[in-house]
N, C-alpha and C positions, 0 to 999 in steps of 0.2 A: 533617336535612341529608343530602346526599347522598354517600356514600364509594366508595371507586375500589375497587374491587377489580382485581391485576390477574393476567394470565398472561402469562411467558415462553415463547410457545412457539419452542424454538431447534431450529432445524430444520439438518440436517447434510445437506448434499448434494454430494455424491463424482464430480468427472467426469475420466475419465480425458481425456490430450491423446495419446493414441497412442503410437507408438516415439519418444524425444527420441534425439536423436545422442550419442552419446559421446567424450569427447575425452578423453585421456589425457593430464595434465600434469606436470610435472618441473621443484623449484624450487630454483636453488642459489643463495644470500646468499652477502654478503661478494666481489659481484666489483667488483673496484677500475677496471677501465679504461674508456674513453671509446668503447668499439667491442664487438662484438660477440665471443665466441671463436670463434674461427677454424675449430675441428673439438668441436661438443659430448660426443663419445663421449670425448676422454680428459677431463673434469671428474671422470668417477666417480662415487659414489653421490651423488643431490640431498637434498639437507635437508627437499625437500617434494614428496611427488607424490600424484596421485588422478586422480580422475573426475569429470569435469561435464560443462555439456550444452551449453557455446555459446565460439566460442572468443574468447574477451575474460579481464580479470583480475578478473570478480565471483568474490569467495572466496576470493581469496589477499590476503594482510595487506598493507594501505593504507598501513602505519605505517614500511613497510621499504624501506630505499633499496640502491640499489649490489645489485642480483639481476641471472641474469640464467636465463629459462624455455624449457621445450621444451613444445610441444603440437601432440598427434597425433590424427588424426580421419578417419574412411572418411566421403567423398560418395558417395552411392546415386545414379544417373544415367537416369531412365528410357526418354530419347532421346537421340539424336545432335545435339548442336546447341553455338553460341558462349556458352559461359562468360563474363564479365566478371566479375574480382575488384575488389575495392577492398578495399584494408589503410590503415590511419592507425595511426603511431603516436608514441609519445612513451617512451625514445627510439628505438636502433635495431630493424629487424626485415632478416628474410629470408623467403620464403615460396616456397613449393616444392608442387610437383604430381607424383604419383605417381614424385618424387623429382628431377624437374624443376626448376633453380631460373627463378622466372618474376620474383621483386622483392628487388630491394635495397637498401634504406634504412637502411643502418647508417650510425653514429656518434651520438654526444649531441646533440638539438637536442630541439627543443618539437613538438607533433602535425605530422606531414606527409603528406598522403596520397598512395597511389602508386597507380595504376590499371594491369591486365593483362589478356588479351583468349584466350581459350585454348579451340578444340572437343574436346568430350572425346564419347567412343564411350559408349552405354551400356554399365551396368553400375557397381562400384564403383572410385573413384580414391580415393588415398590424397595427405591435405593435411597441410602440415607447415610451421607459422610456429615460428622462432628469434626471440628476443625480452632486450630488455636494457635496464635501466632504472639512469640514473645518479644522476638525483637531482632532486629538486623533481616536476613532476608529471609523471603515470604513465597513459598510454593505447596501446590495443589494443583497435581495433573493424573487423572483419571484415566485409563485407558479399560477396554478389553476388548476379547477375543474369544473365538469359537471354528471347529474343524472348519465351519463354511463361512465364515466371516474373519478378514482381514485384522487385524489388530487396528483399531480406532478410538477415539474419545467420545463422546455422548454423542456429539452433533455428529448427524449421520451425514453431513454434506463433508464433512473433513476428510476421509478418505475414501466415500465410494465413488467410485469413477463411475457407478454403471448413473450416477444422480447424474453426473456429469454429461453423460451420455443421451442422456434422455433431456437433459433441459435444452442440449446444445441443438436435438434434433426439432423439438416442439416449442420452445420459445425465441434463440437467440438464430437460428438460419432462415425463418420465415422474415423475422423483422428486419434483420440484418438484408435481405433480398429487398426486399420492399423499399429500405432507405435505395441502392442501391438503382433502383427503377428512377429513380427519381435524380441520383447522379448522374446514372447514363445520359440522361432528357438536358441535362444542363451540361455538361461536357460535348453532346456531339459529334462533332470529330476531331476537336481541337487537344494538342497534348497537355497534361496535366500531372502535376504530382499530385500525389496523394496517400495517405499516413495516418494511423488509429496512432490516438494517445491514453496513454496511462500512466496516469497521476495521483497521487494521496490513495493510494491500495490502503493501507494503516491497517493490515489484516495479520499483524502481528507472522506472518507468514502460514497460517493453516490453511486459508481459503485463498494462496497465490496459486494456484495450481486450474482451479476454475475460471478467477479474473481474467490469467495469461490465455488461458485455453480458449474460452471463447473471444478475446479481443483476435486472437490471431485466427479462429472461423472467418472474425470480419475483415480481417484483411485481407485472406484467400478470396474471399468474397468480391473484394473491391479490387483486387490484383495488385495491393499496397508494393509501394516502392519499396519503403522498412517501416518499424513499428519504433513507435519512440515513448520511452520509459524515463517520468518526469521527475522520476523521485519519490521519499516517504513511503517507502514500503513496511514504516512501522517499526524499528528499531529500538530508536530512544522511546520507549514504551513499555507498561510494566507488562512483562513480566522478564523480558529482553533487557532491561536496565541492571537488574540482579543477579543475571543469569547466563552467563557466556554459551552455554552449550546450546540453548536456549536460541538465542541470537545465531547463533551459526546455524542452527537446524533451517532456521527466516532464511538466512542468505541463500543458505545450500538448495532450501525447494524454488525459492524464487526463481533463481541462475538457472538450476536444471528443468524446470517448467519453459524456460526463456528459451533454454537452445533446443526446445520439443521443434517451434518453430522453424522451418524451413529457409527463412528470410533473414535479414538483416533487423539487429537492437541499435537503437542509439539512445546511450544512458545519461540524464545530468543530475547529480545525487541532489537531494534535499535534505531537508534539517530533520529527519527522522532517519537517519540511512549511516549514522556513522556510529553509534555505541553498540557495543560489541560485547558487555554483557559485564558486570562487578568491576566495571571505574575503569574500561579499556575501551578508546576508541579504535574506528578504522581509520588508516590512513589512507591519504589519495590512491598514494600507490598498490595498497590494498582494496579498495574499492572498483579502481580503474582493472585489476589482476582479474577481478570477481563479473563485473558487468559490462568491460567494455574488452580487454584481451581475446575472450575466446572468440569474439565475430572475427578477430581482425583476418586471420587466413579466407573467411567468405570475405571480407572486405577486399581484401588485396592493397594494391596502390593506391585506391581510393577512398578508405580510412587512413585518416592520419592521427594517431594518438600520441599524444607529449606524454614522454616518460615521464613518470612520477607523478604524474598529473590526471583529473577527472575532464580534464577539456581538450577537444580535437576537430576534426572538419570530414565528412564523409562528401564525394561527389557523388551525385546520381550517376551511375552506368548508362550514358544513351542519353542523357537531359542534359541542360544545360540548368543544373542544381547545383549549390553548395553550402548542404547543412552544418553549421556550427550549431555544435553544442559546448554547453559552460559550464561551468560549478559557481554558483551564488551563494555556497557556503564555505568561500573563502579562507576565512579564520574562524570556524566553528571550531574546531578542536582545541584554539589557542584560548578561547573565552571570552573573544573581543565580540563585535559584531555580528548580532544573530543571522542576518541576514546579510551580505555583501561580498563584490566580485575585488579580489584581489588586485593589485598593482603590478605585479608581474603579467595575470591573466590578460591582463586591460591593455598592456603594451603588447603582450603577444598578438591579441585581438586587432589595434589599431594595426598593428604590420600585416594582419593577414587580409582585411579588408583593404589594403594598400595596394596589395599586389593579387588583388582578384582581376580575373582575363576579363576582359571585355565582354559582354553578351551574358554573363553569367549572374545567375538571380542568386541571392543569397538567405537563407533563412536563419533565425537561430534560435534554438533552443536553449531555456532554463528552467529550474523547478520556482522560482520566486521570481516576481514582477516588479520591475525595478521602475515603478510607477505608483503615484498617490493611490489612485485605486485597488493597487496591492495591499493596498493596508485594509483589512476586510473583516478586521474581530480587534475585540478588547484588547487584549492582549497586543497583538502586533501592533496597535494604535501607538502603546504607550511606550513600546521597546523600537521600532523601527522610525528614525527621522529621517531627513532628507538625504544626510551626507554620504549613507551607502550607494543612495541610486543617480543620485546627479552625473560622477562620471561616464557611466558608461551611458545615460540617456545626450550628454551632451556629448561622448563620441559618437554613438549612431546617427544623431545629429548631424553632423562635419560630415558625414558619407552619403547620407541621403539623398543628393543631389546629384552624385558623381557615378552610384552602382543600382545597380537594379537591386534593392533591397528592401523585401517582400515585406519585414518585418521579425517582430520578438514574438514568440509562443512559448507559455509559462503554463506554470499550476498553480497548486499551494494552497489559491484563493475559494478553493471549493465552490467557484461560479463557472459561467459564461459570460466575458465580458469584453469590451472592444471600445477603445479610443486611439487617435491621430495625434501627435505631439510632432513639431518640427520636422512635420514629413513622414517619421518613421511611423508604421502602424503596430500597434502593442496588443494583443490576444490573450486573453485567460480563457484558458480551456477546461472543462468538467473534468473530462476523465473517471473520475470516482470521486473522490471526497464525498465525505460526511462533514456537518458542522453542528453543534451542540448549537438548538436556539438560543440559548442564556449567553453567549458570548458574540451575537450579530449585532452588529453593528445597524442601527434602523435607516429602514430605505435598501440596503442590499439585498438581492434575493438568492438564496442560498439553496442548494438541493440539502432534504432530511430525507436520509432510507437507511436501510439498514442493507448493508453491504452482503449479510450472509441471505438474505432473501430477492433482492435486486442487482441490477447494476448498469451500468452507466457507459458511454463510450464517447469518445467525439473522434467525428472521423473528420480530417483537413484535407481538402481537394484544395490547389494552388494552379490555377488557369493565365498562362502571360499573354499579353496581347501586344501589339504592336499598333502604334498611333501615326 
């Protein structure tokens, strides 16, 4: 009988995205009125301030009503020419130019956008939005534009392609080569699958456009079978939480970044991949519409997707492969178990493992690890116990013996991680993720970067041998 053998090779590739802007912000709670304050310098010390890199409210707490924020920022100018701003907010704002006021949108109301038209000399101007939020939902999106520059938000990695262009040729294809010199040495001449993964993106969808771009350079690179997309592309996330249109903008660049791609996606949603923006989930059948339908005509006969459903089986073209992939957020939408693989799923799954051919290796994919070691931060310690992962560990189990079966490859856990339970082999892969140190668990070692300046890749090469 033939056995898998297989190798992780996780390949860490570092690109820098240049100078990002600095904004300097200042957050004081607890303001009670309907309007803006009137002169921010006598509030006094803020309850919250720092540094980020775009001016919006990713990173300050979603959870808090009645603030009201300062945020400060030098534009670099490298010509003379017409600015166009646009501010939207929810609720009031002021915004100001090199101490200029050019918009005013105070009082409490819901998103309003306000449009300003301003030539600025080269060199650098100083921006400055006031900002106040009374209660219910909370936005601040910043945009401009000029004859020779695109319409964008602060951070200049969000839509210049030409950033893209230059990181992909001087950081992510020389390393990306180099991992590969080192696949070739270990593959030989023998056949192998092999497949980038991307996992925990949580880039609220600005910077899916870069991630997707360069993970698929390295799969052109490695001549990937398909690329597989592990989920948490940042959904249930502020500002996506409040904001439908929002969320759909995430879904719509992610999707249409995916099919830039030449090759084959294979999608299993995670627990950040289903709110859809003011108290609406997606549904399976909606997510499966969005991330797994459009390959299916490059899939042909050899994707097989369950209607209604986020779980299906691709065969490799030429190999003797059969990737399953799953949905591990079974009843997320229902409220029940944050983590876990449905009863229906699990009966489809044992039948389809039943009647796999002979000679044929199996792998499968999920976004969560239905193993102790998936439990990887406070949080999922206290919320996730046994009962979700037990079935399906003790179905993989009952087959381990009978099918060539490579093993489970996951995300979620923002590691690299590898253990043997009853034969079957279990993989957490990087991917991406970020993990807030204040929430590790000690003893795990976690990747910390920050997604818009790095990032991340694991490439899976799968080698069978014959004994």
């Amino acid at each position: 009988m033939k056995k898998t053998f297989t190798l992780l090779a996780a390949t860490l590739l570092l690109a820098s995205c240049g100078n990002q802007p600095t904004v300097n912000y200042k957050v004081w709670y607890d303001w009670p009125e309907r309007n803006l304050p009137a002169d921010f310098a006598t509030l006094g010390e803020p309850d919250v301030q720092g540094v980020k890199t775009n001016l919006d409210l990713e990173g300050l707490d979603d959870t808090k009503n009645h603030f009201c924020a300062l945020f400060e920022t030098t534009l670099p100018v490298k010509q003379e020419e017409e600015y166009n701003f646009t501010l939207t907010t929810d609720d009031g704002s002021r915004f100001y130019v090199d101490g200029e006021l050019l918009i005013v949108n105070d009082g409490a109301h819901g998103p309003i956008e306000k449009k300003v038209s301003k030539v600025l000399s080269k060199g650098k101007h100083a921006l400055k939005i006031e900002f106040f939020d009374f209660d219910k939902g909370q936005t601040l999106v910043f945009k401009y534009a000029t004859p020779t520059i695109p319409e964008r938000e602060l951070d200049n990695t969000v839509m210049a392609r030409e950033d893209k262009a230059s990181n992909n040729k001087s950081f992510v294809k020389p390393q990306a080569k180099e991992a590969y010199k080192r696949f070739k040495a270990w593959k030989g001449k023998d056949p192998v699958l092999v497949f980038p993964i991307l996992t925990d993106i949580h880039t609220c969808g600005r910077f899916s456009y870069k991630h997707i771009g360069y993970a698929a350079t390295v799969a052109d690179i490695f001549g990937a079978d398909f690329m597989a997309l592990l989920g948490d592309i940042g959904l249930n996330t502020y500002p996506a939480t409040v904001d439908a249109e929002y969320a759909q903008s995430i879904v719509d660049n992610t999707r249409d970044n995916m099919l830039k791609y030449k090759g084959m996606w294979l999608f299993s949603p995670g627990n950040h991949d289903w709110d859809a923006g003011e108290g609406r989930y997606y549904t399976e059948e909606e997510l499966s519409a969005i991330f797994q339908q459009p390959w299916q005509e490059k899939g042909g006969k050899n994707l097989h997707l369950m209607p209604g459903r986020t779980y299906g089986w691709y065969d490799i073209p030429g190999k003797d492969f059969r990737i399953i992939f799953l949905n591990s957020e079974a009843t997320r939408t229902k409220g029940e178990y944050y983590y876990c693989y449905g009863d229906e799923q699990l009966a489809w799954l044992g039948g389809l493992l039943e009647a796999t051919p002979e000679g044929m290796n199996v792998l499968l994919l999920s976004h969560w690890m239905p193993q102790p070691m998936g439990v990887w931060n406070a949080v999922s310690l206290t919320r996730v116990g046994k009962e979700p992962y037990n079935n399906i560990t003790d179905l993989l189990a009952s087959y381990a013996g009978k099918i060539n079966l490579v093993g489970l490859f996951t995300g979620d856990s923002h590691v690299n991680n590898y253990t043997k339970k009853d034969g079957v082999n279990y993989y957490i892969t990087q991917g991406y993720g970020w993990v807030s140190p204040d929430v590790m668990i000690p003893g795990q070692k976690h990747a910390v970067f920050d997604y818009r300046e790095s990032l991340c890749i694991d490439v899976v090469a799968v080698k069978p041998a014959t004994h």
